[in-house]
C-alpha positions in Angstrom: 43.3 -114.0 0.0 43.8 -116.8 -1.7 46.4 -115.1 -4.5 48.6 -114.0 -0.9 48.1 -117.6 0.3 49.8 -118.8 -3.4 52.8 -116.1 -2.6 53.8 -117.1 1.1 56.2 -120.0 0.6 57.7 -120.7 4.4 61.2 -121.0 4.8 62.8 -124.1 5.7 63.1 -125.3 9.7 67.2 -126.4 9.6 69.9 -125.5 7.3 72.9 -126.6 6.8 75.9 -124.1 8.0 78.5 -122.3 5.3 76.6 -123.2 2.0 75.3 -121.6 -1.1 73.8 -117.9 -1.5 72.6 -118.0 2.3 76.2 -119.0 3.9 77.7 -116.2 1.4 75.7 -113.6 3.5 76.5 -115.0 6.9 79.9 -114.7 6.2 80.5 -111.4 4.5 77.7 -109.5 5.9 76.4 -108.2 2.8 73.1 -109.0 1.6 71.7 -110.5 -2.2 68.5 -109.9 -3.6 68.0 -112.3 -6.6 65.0 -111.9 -9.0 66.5 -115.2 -10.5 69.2 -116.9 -7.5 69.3 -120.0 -10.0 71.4 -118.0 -12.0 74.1 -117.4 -9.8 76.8 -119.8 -9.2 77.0 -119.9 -5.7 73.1 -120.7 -5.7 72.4 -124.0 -3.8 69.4 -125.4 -4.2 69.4 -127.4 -1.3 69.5 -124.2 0.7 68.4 -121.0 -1.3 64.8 -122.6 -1.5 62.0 -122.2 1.0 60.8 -125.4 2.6 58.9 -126.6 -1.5 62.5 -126.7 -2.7 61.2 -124.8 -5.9 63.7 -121.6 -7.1 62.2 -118.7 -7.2 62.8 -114.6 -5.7 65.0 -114.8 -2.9 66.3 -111.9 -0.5 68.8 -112.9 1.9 70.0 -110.3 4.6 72.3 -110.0 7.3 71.6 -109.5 10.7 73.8 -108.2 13.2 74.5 -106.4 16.1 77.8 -104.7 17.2 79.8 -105.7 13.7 78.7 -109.4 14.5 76.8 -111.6 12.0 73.5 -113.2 14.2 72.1 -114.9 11.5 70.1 -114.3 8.2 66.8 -113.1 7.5 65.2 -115.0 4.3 62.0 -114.3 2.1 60.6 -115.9 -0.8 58.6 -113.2 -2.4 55.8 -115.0 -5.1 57.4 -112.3 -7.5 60.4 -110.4 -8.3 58.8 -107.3 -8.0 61.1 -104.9 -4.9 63.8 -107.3 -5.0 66.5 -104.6 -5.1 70.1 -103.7 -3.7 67.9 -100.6 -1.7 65.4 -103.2 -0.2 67.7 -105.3 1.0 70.2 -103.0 2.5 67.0 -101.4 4.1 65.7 -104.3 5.3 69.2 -105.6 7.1 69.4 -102.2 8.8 65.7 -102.0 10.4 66.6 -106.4 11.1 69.4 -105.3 12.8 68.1 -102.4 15.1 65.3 -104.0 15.8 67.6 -107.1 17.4 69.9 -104.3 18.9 66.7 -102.6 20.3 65.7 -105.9 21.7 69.3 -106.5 22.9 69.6 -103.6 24.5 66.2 -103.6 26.0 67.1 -106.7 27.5 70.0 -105.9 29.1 68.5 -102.9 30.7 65.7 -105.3 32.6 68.5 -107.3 33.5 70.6 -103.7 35.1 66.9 -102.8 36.9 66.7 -106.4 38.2 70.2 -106.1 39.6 69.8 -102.6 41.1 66.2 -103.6 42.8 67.9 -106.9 43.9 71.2 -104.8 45.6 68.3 -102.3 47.3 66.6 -105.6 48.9 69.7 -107.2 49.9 71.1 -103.7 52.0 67.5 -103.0 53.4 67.6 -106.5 54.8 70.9 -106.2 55.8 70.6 -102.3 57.1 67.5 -103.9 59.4 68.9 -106.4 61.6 
């Protein structure tokens, strides 16, 4: 337990919009894995950390819904061990149906609301 204690390293609470690896995935959509993100020149270490600040694994992915970036997903694996182009482009698609599930879930509460509310309103009305 304690090795998969050592491993989770939380994410931090804010960041800051448009910068390093993390704002290069909000804005084209496309996901990085990075056994080694220090590496890459668009690494920012004031943003591609988890909330320790050390570098390390990082797999950043999309998430979207109807050809619209939400946000990011982020994880700090302890290793680089299934840090790959697959796992990441697998990841951003199960992220993103599972928000579009959500979404859509949602808004069909919201159409069964509405439809029970309509019913209400023209028995009230139908009564007088």
């Amino acid at each position: 337990v304690e090795a998969q204690q050592e491993a989770l390293r939380p994410d931090r609470p804010t960041l800051p919009p448009g910068r390093g690896l993390t704002g290069t995935v909000l804005e084209t959509r496309c996901p990085i894995p990075a056994s080694d993100p220090g590496s890459d020149p668009r690494f920012d270490a004031d943003v591609d950390t988890p909330a320790d600040g050390k570098p390390g694994p990082f797999l950043c992915v999309p998430v979207s819904f109807r050809g619209r970036s939400l946000g990011v997903f982020r994880a700090f694996p302890g290793s680089p061990e299934g840090i790959s182009a697959r796992t990441a482009e697998v990841l951003a698609s199960s992220l993103s149906a599972a928000v579009r599930n959500v979404l859509l879930y949602r808004s069909l509460l919201g159409s069964i609301d509405e439809v029970a509310r309509v019913r209400r309103d023209a028995r009230r009305g139908g009564s007088r």
